[in-house]
VOGU-3710 file (C-alpha; in Angstrom, 3 decimals, decimal comma):
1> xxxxxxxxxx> 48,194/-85,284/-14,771  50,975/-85,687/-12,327  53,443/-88,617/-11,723  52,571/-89,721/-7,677  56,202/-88,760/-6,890  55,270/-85,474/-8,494  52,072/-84,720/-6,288  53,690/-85,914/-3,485  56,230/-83,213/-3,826  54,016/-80,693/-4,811
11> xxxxxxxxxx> 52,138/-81,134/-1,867  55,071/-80,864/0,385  56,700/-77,661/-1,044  53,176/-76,251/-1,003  53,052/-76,985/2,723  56,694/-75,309/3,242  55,663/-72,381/1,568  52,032/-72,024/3,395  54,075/-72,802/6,923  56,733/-70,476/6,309
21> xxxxxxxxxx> 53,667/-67,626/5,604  51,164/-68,562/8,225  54,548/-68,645/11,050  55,332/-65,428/9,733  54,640/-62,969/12,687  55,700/-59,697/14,718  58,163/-60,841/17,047  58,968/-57,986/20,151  61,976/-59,550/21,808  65,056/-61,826/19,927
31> xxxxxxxxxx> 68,061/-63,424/21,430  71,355/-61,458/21,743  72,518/-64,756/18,881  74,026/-63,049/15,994  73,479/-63,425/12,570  76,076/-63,873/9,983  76,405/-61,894/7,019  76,218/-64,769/4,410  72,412/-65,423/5,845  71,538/-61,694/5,903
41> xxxxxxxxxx> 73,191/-62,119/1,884  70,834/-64,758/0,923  67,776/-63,327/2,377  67,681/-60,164/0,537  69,144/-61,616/-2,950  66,005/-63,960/-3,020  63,845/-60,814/-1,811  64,885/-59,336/-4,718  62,739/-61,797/-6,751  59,819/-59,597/-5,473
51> xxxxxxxxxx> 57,770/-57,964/-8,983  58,325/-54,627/-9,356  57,020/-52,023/-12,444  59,067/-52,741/-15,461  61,467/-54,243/-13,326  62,320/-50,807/-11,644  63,204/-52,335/-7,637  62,733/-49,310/-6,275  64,225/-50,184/-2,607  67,359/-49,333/-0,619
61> xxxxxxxxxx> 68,631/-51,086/2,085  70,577/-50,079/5,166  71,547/-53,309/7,307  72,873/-52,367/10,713  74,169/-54,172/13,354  76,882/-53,543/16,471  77,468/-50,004/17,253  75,698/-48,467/14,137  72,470/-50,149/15,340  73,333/-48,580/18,821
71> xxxxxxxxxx> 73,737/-45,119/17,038  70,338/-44,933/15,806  68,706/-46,227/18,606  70,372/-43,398/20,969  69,413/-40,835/17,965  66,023/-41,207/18,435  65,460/-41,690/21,669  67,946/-39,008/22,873  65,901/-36,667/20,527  63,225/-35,898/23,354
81> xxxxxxxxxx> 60,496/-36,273/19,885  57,928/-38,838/21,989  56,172/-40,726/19,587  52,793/-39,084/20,103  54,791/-36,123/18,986  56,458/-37,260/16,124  55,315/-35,637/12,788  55,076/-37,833/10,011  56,275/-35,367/7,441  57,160/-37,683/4,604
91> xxxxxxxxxx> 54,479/-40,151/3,939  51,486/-41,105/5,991  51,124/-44,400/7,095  47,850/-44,250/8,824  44,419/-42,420/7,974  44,054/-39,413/10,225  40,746/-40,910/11,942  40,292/-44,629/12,161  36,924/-45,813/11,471  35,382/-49,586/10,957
101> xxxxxxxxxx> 36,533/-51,597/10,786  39,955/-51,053/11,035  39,319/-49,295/14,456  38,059/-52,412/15,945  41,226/-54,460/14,558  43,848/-51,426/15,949  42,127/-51,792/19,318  42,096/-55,403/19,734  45,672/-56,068/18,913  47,091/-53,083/21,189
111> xxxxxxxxxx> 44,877/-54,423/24,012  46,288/-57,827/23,679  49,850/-56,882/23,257  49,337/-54,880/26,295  47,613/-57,331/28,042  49,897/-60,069/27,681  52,873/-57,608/29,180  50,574/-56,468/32,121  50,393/-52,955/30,963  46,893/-51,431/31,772
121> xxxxxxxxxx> 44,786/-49,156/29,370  45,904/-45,986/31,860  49,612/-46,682/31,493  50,580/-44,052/29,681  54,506/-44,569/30,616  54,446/-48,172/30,159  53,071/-47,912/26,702  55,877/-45,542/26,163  58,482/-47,884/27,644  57,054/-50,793/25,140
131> xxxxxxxxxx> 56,973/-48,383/21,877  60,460/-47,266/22,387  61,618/-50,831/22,331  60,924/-50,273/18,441  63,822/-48,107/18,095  66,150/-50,993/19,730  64,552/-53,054/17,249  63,206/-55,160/20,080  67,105/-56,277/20,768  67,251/-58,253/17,747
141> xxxxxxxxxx> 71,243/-58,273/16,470  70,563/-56,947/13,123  68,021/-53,765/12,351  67,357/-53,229/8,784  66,774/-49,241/7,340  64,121/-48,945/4,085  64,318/-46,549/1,950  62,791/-45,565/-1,321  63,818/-42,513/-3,873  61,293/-39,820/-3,297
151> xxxxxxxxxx> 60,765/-38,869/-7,057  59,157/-42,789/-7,429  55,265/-43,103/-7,293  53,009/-44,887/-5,978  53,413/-48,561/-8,337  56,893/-48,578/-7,020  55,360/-48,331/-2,865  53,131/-50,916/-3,684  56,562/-53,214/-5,102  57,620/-52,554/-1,809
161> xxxxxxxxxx> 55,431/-54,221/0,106  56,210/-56,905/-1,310  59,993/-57,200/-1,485  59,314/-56,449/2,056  57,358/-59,905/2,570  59,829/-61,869/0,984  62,388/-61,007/3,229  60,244/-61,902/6,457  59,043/-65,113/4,507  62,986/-65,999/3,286
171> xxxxxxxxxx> 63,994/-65,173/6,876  61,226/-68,031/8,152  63,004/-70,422/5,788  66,213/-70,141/7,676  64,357/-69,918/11,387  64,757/-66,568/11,836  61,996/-64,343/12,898  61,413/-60,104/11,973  59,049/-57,274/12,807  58,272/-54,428/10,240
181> xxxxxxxxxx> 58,477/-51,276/11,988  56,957/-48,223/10,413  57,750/-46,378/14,056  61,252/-45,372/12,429  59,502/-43,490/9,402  58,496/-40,540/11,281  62,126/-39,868/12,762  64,420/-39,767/9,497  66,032/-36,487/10,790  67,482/-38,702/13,161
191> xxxxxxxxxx> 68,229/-41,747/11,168  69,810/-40,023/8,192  73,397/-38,753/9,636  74,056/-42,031/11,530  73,262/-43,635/7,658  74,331/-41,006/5,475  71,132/-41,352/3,710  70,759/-38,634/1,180  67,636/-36,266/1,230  66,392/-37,679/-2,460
201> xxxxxxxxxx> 65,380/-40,797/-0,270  62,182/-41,260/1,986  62,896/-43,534/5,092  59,825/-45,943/4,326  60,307/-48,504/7,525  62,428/-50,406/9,824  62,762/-54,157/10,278  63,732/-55,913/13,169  65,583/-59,849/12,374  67,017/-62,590/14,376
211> xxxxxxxxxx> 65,933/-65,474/16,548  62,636/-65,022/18,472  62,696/-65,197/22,539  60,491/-67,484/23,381  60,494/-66,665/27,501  59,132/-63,192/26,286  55,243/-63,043/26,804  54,761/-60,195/24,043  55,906/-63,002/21,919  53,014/-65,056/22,692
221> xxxxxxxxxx> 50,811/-62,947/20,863  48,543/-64,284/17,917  46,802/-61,915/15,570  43,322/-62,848/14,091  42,276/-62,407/10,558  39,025/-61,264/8,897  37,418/-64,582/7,323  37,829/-64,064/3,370  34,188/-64,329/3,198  34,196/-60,887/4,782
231> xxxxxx> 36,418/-59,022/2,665  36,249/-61,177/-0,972  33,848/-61,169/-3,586  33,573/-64,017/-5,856  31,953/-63,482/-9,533  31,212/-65,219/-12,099
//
């Protein structure tokens, strides 16, 4: 059994940890605030720690900022490839037909990120306007590139996912905020030049890290989660 002292600090790096998950969240507007290099460093060298299949880390990281962050931006959007256009050649991140219940949960957070910005369900240009904020990574000073080497399966995608949460969770620790942004995936012709990214890797995602505007409504918004009861089976 535990010393007191020793519960006592068990229970307080448990509620770091849990706080630093449950504040983790999609921000869609940051501060102009830079930040430095050294942070950027620490973040993805305790990422790093993330499991991957006999220890292969299968991910590649572009970290822009400045002008090169500027360059893909004006790639993509100076491509005149609308996102209801854009053909996701390389992977697929979403089924081709939604059903239930992940239709209901698509739905509901669109309408209340939509809501919250005034932008009605017959706005087709406004919706627009709002998804091409992605590609400015939602003004946030630094915009991170993903990649992953195309001959890799799919063990090495699942790793992935979750080097990718230990950067927004390490980025938490230090009060920064990020959004994952699978909207660059689909427009790697465009992203490749300004990175020199070679053709043997797949542009998996973007991600979007700095400090959160708070004035912003769309940063008001608060996702729901299925109860565990709904998606868990306990057996014994």
């Amino acid at each position: 059994m535990l010393a007191p002292d020793l519960r006592l600090n068990a229970v307080d790096e448990t509620a770091i940890v849990d706080e630093a998950i449950i504040s983790r969240r999609s921000v869609r507007a940051f501060l102009p605030e830079a930040v430095d290099e050294p942070t950027l460093r620490a973040i993805l060298e305790i990422a790093a720690r993330a499991p991957s299949g006999t220890n292969m880390q299968p991910w590649k990281v572009y970290v822009t900022t400045g002008e090169t962050k500027r360059k893909i931006a004006d790639a993509i959007l100076n491509s005149g490839v609308r996102a209801e256009k854009a053909v996701w050649d390389e992977y697929k991140y979403y089924p081709d037909q939604f059903f239930e219940p992940y239709l209901t949960r698509r739905r509901k957070v669109g309408f209340d990120l939509y809501g919250m910005l005034g932008i009605g369900r017959r706005d087709v240009d406004r919706m627009r306007e709002q998804h091409d904020r992605n590609f400015t990574f939602f003004d946030a000073p630094v915009g991170m590139i993903f990649t992953i080497d195309r001959r890799l399966n799919k063990g090495s995608w699942i790793d992935y996912g979750m080097f990718l949460e230990n950067i927004m969770i390490a980025a938490r620790a230090r009060g920064l905020h990020t959004c994952p942004q699978a909207a660059f995936a689909p427009y790697h012709s465009q992203i490749r030049p300004v990175l020199g990214i070679p053709d043997q890797e797949i542009v998996v995602c973007g991600m979007a890290i700095g400090y959160e505007d708070t004035a912003k409504p769309e940063n008001g918004l608060r996702t729901e989660r299925a109860p565990v009861e709904e998606w868990t089976t306990f057996l014994s």
